[in-house]
N, C-alpha and C positions, 0 to 999 in steps of 0.2 A: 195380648194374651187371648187364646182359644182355648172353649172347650171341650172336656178329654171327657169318655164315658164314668172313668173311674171316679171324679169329684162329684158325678150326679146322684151318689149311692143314696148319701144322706141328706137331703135339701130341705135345711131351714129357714121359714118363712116367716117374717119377726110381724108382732100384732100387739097395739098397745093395750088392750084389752085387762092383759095379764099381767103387766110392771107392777105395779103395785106398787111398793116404796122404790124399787130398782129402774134403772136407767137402760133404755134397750140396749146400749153399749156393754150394759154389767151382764142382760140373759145369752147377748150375743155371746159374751166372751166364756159363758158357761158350756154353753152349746157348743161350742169350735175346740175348747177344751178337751171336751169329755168323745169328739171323733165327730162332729159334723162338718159334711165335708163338702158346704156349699153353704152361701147364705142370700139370700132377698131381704133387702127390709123396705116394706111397704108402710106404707103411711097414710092412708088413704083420705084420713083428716086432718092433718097437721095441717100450718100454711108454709108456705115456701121456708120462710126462716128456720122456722121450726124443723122443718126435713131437712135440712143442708144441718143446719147443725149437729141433729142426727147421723147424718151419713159422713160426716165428716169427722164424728167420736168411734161409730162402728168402722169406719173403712181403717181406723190405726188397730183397732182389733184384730181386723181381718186377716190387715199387709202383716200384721206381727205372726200369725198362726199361717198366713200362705195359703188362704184358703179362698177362693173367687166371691166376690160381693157382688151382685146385679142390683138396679134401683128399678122399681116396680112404678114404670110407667113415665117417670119422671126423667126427660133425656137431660134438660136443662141442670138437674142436681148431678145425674151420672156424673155427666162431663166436668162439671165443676168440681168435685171431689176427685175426679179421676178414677171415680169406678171401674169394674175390671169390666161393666155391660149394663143391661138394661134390659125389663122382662116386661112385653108387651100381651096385653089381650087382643080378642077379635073385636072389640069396640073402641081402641086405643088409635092410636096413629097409626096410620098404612106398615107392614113390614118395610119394604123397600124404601118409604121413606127415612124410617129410622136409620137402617141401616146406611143413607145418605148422609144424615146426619153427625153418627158416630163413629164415620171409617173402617176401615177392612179388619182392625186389628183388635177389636171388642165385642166382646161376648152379646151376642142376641139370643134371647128365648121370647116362643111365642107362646101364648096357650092356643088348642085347639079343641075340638069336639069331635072331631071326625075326620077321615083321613084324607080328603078332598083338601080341606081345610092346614092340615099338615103337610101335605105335600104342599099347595103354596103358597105355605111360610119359607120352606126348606126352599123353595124356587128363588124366592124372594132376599134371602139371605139369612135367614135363622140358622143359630146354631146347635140350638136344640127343642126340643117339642115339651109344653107341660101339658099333659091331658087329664082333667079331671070334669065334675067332680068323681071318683071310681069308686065314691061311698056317700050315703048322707051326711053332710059337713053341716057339722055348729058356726062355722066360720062365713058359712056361706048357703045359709038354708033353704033359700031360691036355687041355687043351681042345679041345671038337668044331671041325671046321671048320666055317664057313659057306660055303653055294657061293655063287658068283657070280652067278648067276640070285637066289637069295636076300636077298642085297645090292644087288640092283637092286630088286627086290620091295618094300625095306622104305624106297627111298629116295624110290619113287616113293608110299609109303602114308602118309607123313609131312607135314609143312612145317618142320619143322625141321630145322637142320644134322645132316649125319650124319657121322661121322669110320669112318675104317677104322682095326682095329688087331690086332696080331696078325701073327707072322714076317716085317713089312715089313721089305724093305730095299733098298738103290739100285738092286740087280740086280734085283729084282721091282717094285716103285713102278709102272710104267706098264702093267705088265699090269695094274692097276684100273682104267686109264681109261676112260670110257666107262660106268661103271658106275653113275656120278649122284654120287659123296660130294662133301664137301667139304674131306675133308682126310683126312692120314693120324695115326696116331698111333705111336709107336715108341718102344721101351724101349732095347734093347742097340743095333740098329743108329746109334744115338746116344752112349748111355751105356758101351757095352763100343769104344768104338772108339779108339783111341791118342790120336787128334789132338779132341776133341769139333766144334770149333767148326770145323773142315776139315770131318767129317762131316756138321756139320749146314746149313752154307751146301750142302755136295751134295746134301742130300736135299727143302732148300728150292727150289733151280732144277727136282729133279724133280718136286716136289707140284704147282710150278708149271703145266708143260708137264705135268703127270697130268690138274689139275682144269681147263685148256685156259686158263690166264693166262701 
C-alpha cells in the first residue's frame, strides 16, 4: 500500500498522555470514526511488549475503517503487525535504510525542517514529508518552529504529500492555507479533547476548506 494525498487531510497522532481510563485502540477508533483519515501511533515510552500489543489492537481498528496505520519509529513492530509504514525523524534511522528494510511497497514518512532536508528523504524513499513544529506544540515544547515561507519552500521542492504538524488546532487550521500541504497532522487538539470524534469531524470540515476541498 502507497500513499495518496487525500488520506493526508487528517493525520492522527496517538499520545498516551490522554487515555485516561480508555485504551488507545478505543481513541483511535473514535478518531477514524468521526473522518480521520490517517493514523500514527507513537509510543515513545512503552517497552516493546507493550507497543506490539498496542499496534496490534489499533491495526484491527484501522484494517476495519481502511484507513493507513504508520508505527512512529519503530520498524521492528511495523513489520510484525503488518503495518501499512513507518514514520521516521531526522534522528531516527538513516531514510534509505529504512526503506531497505521495509520494502518497496510501505508507506514511509519522514519529518523534516526544511527543504534541503525533504528533498533528501524524497531522494531516499519517503513517501511523504511531515514538517512541523508550524506552531508552539504542548506535545513538543522544545521544538523549533518552522516559518511559513519555509513550509511553502519545502512543499514546492518536493512531489510528495506534505502534511503539517505541530500546535495545530481549529482556532489556527486556516492560517496554513495557501501554504501548498496536504493535510494537517495533530496530536492533543484531537486526543486531549472531551468529546474526540466532535473534535475531530471539526477539524476534518477545516482541513477541508484549509487544503481548498
Amino acid at each position: 500500500m502507497k500513499v495518496d494525498r487525500a488520506c493526508m487531510l487528517l493525520y492522527a497522532v496517538t499520545d498516551q498522555s490522554w487515555l485516561g481510563s480508555k485504551t488507545v485502540a478505543e481513541v483511535v477508533e473514535e478518531a477514524v470514526a468521526a473522518g480521520a483519515t490517517f493514523v500514527q501511533l507513537r509510543e515513545k515510552e512503552a517497552s516493546d511488549r507493550t507497543f506490539m500489543e498496542a499496534a496490534r489492537a489499533v491495526k484491527a481498528v484501522t484494517d476495519r475503517y481502511q484507513v493507513p496505520l504508520v508505527i512512529n519509529d519503530n520498524v521492528a513492530v511495523a513489520m510484525a503487525v503488518d503495518a501499512d509504514g513507518v514514520h521516521v525523524g531526522q534522528e531516527d534511522m538513516p531514510v534509505a535504510a529504512v526503506r531497505g528494510l521495509i520494502g518497496p511497497d510501505k508507506i514511509l514518512g519522514v519529518s523534516a525542517q526544511n527543504a534541503a532536508q525533504a528533498v533528501a528523504a524524497q531522494n531516499d524513499g519517503a513517501d511523504y514529508i511531515g514538517v512541523g513544529a508550524v506552531f508552539a506544540s504542548p506535545v513538543k515544547p522544545d521544538a523549533g518552529i518552522v516559518a511559513r515561507e519555509e513550509l511553502t519552500r519545502i512543499c514546492q521542492a518536493v512531489s510528495i504529500p506534505v502534511v503539517a504538524i505541530g500546535g495545530i488546532t481549529a482556532q489556527n487550521i486556516l492560517e496554513l492555507k495557501g501554504a501548498g500541504i496536504d493535510g494537517v497532522a495533530v496530536v492533543s487538539a484531537i486526543f486531549a479533547r472531551p468529546d474526540i470524534g466532535e473534535a475531530t469531524a471539526q477539524l476534518l470540515t477545516l482541513a477541508r476548506e484549509m487544503v481548498g476541498n
